[in-house]
C-alpha positions, 0 to 999 in steps of 0.5 A, a space after each residue: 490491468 489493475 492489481 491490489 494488494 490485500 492488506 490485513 487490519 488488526 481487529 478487524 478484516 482485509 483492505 483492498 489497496 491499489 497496486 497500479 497507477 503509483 507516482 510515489 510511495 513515501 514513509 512519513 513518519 515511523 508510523 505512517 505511510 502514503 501512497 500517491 496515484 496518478 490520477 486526471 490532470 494534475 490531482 493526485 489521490 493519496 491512500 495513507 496506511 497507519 502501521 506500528 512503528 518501523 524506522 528507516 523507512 521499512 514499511 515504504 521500502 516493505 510496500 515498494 516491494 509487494 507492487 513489484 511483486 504483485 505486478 509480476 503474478 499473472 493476469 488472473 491474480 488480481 489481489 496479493 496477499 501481504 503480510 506485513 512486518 508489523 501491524 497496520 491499525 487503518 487505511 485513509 483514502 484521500 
């Protein structure tokens, strides 16, 4: 069943980011993080969020968390709101 996360965007609207399907999520820089899906073969789909800064890997243990929790809401529940603990300027798919 696929599950997505509603991330806001300052200045801007909501993006629908995939909750299903992750290999791996890692912070790459105080101010980037990616999301690697499974995907055919051996390609590997990146989704890279740009946030304000959050050290010691905040922001990737902050998303972690959200997909636990919005795997765990029922079947009905397909988009879970986020908020955050600073602000994310863009989402780049990839």
């Amino acid at each position: 069943m696929e599950k997505f996360l509603r991330f806001p965007i300052s200045g801007s609207t909501y993006i629908l980011v995939s909750a299903t399907n992750i290999a791996l999520i890692s912070q790459l820089t105080g101010t980037t993080t990616a999301i690697y899906y499974k995907s055919g073969g051996s390609a590997t789909d990146v989704v890279t969020i740009t946030h304000a800064s959050l050290i010691n890997d905040g922001f990737r243990d902050f998303v972690q968390n959200q997909v636990i929790n919005a795997l765990q809401t029922p079947w009905t529940a397909v988009s879970f709101d986020v908020t955050p603990p600073v602000a994310v300027s863009g989402i780049a798919i990839s």
